[in-house]
C-alpha positions as CSV (number, residue, x, y, z in Angstrom):
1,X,65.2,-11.5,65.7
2,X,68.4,-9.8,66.9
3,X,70.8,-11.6,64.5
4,X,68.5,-11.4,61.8
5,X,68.3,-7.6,62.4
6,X,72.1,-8.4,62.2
7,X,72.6,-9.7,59.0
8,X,70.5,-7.3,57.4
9,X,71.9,-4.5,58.5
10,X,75.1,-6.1,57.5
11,X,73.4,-6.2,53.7
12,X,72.4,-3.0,54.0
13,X,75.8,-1.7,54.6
14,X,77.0,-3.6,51.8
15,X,74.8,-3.3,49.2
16,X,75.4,0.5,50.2
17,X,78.9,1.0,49.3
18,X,78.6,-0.9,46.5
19,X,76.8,1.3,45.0
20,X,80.0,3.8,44.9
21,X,80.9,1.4,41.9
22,X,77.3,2.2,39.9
23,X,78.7,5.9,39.7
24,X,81.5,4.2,38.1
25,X,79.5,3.2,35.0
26,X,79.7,6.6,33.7
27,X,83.1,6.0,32.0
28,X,81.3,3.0,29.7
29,X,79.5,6.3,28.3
30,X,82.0,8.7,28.8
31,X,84.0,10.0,25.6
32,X,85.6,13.4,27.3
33,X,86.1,15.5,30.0
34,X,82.1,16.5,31.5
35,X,83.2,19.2,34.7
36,X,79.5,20.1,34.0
37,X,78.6,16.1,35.3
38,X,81.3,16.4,38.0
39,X,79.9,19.9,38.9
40,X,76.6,18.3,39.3
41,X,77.1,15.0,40.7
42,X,79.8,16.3,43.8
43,X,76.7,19.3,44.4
44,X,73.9,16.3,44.3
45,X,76.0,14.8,46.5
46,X,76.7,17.4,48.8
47,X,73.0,18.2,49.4
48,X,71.8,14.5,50.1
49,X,74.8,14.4,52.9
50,X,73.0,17.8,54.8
51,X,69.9,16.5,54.4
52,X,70.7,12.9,56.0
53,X,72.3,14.6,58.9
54,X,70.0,17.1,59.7
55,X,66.8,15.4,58.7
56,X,67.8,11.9,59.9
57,X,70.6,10.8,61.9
58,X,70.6,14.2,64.0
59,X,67.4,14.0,65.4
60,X,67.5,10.3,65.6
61,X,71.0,10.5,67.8
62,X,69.5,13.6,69.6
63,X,66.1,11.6,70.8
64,X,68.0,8.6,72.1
65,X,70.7,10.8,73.8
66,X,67.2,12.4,75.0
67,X,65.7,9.0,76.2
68,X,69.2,8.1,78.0
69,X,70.1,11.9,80.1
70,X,67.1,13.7,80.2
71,X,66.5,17.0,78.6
72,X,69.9,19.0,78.9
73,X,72.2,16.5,79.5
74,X,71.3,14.3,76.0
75,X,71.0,17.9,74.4
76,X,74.4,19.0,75.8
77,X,75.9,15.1,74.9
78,X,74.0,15.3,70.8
79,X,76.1,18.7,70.6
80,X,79.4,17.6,71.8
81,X,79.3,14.1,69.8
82,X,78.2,16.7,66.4
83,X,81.5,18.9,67.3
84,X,83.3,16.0,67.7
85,X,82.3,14.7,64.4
86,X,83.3,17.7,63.0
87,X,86.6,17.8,64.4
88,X,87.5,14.2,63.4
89,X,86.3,15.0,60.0
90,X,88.6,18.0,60.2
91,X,91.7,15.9,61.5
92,X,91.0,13.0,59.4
93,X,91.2,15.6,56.2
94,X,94.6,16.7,57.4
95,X,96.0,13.7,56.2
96,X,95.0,14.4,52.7
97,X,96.9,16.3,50.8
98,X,94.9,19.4,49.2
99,X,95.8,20.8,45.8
100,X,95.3,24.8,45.7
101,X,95.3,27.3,42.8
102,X,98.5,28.2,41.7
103,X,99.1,32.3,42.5
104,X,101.1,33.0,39.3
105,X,99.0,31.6,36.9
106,X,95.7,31.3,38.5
107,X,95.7,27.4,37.6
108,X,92.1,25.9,39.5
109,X,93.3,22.9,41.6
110,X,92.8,19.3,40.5
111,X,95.3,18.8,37.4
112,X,96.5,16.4,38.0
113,X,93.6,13.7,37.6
114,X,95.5,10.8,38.7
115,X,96.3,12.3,42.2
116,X,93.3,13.5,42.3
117,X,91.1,10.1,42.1
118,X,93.6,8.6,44.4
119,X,93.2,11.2,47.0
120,X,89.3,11.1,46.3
121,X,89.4,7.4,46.7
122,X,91.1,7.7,50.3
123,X,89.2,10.4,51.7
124,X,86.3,8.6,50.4
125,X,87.0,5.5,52.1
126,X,87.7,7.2,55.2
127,X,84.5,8.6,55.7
128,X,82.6,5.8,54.0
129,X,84.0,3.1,57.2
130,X,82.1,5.1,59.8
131,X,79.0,5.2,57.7
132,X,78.9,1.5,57.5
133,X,79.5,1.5,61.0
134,X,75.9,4.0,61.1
135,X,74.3,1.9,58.7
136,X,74.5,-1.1,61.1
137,X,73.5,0.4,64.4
138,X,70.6,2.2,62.3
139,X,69.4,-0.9,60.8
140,X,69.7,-3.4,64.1
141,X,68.5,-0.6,66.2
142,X,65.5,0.5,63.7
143,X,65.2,-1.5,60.3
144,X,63.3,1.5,58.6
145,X,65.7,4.3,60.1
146,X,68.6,1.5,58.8
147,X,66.6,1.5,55.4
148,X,66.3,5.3,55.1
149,X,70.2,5.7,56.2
150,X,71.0,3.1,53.6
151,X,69.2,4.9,50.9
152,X,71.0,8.7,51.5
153,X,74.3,6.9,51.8
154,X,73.9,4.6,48.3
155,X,72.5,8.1,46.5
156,X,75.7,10.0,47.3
157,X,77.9,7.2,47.1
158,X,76.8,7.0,43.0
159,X,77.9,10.1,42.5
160,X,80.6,10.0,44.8
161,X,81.7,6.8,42.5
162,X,81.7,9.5,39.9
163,X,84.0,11.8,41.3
164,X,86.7,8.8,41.7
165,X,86.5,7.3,38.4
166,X,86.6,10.0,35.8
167,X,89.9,11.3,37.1
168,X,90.8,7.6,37.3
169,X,90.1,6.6,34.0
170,X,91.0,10.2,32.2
171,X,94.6,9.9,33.5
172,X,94.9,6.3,33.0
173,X,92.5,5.3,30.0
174,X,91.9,1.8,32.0
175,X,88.0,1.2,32.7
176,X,89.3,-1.8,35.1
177,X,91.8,0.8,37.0
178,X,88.9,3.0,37.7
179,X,86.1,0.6,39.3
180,X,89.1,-0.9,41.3
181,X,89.5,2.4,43.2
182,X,86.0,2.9,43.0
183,X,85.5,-1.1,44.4
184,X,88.4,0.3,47.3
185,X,86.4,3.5,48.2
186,X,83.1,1.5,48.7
187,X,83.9,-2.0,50.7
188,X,85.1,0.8,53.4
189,X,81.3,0.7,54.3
190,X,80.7,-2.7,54.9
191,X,84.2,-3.0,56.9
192,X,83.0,-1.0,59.2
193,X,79.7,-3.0,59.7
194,X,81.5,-5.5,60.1
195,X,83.2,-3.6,62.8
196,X,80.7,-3.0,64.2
197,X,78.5,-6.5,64.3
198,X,81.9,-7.7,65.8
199,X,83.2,-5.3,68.4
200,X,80.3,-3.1,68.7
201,X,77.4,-4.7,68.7
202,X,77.4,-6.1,72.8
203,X,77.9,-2.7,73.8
204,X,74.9,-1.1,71.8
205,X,72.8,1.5,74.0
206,X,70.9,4.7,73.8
207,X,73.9,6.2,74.4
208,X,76.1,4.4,72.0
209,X,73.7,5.0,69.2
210,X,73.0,8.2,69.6
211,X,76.4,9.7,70.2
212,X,77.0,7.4,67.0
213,X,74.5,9.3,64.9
214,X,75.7,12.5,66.1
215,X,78.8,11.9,65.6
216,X,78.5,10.5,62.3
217,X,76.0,13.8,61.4
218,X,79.3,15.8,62.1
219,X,81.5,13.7,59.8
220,X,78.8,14.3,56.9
221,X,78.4,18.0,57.5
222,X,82.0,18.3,57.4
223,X,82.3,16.5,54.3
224,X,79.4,18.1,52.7
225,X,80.5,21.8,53.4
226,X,84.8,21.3,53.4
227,X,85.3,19.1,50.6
228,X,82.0,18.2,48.3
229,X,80.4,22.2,47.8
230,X,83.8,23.9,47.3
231,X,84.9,21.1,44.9
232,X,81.7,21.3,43.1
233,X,82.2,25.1,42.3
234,X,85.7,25.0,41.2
235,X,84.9,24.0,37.5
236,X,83.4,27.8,37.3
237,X,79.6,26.1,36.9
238,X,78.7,28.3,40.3
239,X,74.9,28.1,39.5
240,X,74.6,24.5,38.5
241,X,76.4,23.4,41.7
242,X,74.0,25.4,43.7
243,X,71.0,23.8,42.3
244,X,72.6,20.3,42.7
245,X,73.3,20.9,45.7
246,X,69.6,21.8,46.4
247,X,68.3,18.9,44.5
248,X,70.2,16.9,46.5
249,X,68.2,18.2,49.4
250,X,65.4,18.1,48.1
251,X,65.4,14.3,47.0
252,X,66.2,13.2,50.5
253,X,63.3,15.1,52.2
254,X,61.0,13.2,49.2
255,X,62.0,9.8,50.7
256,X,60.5,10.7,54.0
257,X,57.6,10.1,52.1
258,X,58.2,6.5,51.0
């Protein structure tokens, strides 16, 4: 039952950041420059990542952390693995470099569209490899929490598959260019499944797992509130981003009741 658990969570995982390259098929229909899509799809995105970590892999880390040290010391532990998700988020992001708005002529960020799906692809992919690494543990530890995970992680990784290849393929007119960075952002997820069904798995506990989904909660809040919501607004569409953003929300609450 174990290795079966295995395996499917190792699908799971997979078929997960594949889905980065179904954002991708927006360039077949693509004909100019949508910032109103962007705007939309990086917001969408944005609210499906709170939701997952505050509505699922939170209180799922935070209830085994419970089970393990008791009231305040799995309480205290859920915290500290959230901060420290936060603070690798915020390291990890210091090694991308960050466009800002030019002073003297008030230039947005982001001009340059090739730089831009390059450093989207490898911040992507960095924070893709500890999601598959949450993907597995949820799916051998609790097929339907593993299913649910899954699910968040494939939404905002179509849109996240957005968000790489229309800078992609606008600065390099190359359809193949842009789902190969797209293809590069995604198998991130399933490497680190496979990470984790090969280092990780013997060690698997209460602890483990829930300082896991803490941690990872952290990492997705982070992302979320950092790089996706600010991003989203810079095209100007304030209100549209907003209401993505809250649809976004809103969609993941809704599969709670699948």
């Amino acid at each position: 039952m174990a290795q079966a658990n295995a395996v499917t969570a190792l699908l799971l995982a997979l078929i997960a950041g594949l889905c980065t390259l179904l954002g991708a098929l927006i360039i077949f229909f693509s004909k100019g420059k949508n910032e109103r899509l962007v705007t939309a799809s990086l917001g969408f995105a944005a609210g499906v990542m709170l939701a997952v970590s505050f509505a699922d892999l939170f209180p799922q880390g935070q209830d085994l952390l419970l089970a393990w040290g008791g009231h305040t010391k799995g309480a205290l532990t859920a915290v500290a693995a959230f901060c420290g998700g936060l603070a690798l988020a915020a390291g990890l992001d210091l090694l991308v470099p960050h466009d800002v708005p030019d002073p003297a002529t008030g230039d947005k960020p982001h001009a340059n569209l090739y730089r831009v799906g390059f450093i989207s692809t490898l911040a992507i992919a960095l924070h893709n490899f500890p999601e598959g690494i949450a993907t597995f543990m949820a799916g051998y530890e609790n097929m339907t929490l593993g299913l649910s995970v899954a699910l968040a992680i494939a939404l905002h990784n179509i849109p996240e598959g957005i968000s790489v290849a229309m800078p992609i393929y606008y600065a390099t007119g190359s359809r193949k260019t842009s789902l190969k960075y797209c293809f590069l952002s995604g198998i991130a997820e399933p490497v680190g499944a496979l990470l984790a069904f090969l280092v990780l798995r013997p060690f698997i506990s209460d602890l483990l797992l829930g300082s896991v989904f803490a941690l990872i909660s952290g990492i997705m809040v982070y992302i979320a509130v950092e790089e996706l919501i600010p991003t989203s607004r810079q095209y100007g569409h304030h209100r549209l981003a907003l209401w993505a953003t809250l649809a976004g929300v809103v969609v993941m609450l809704l599969t709670h009741a699948i």
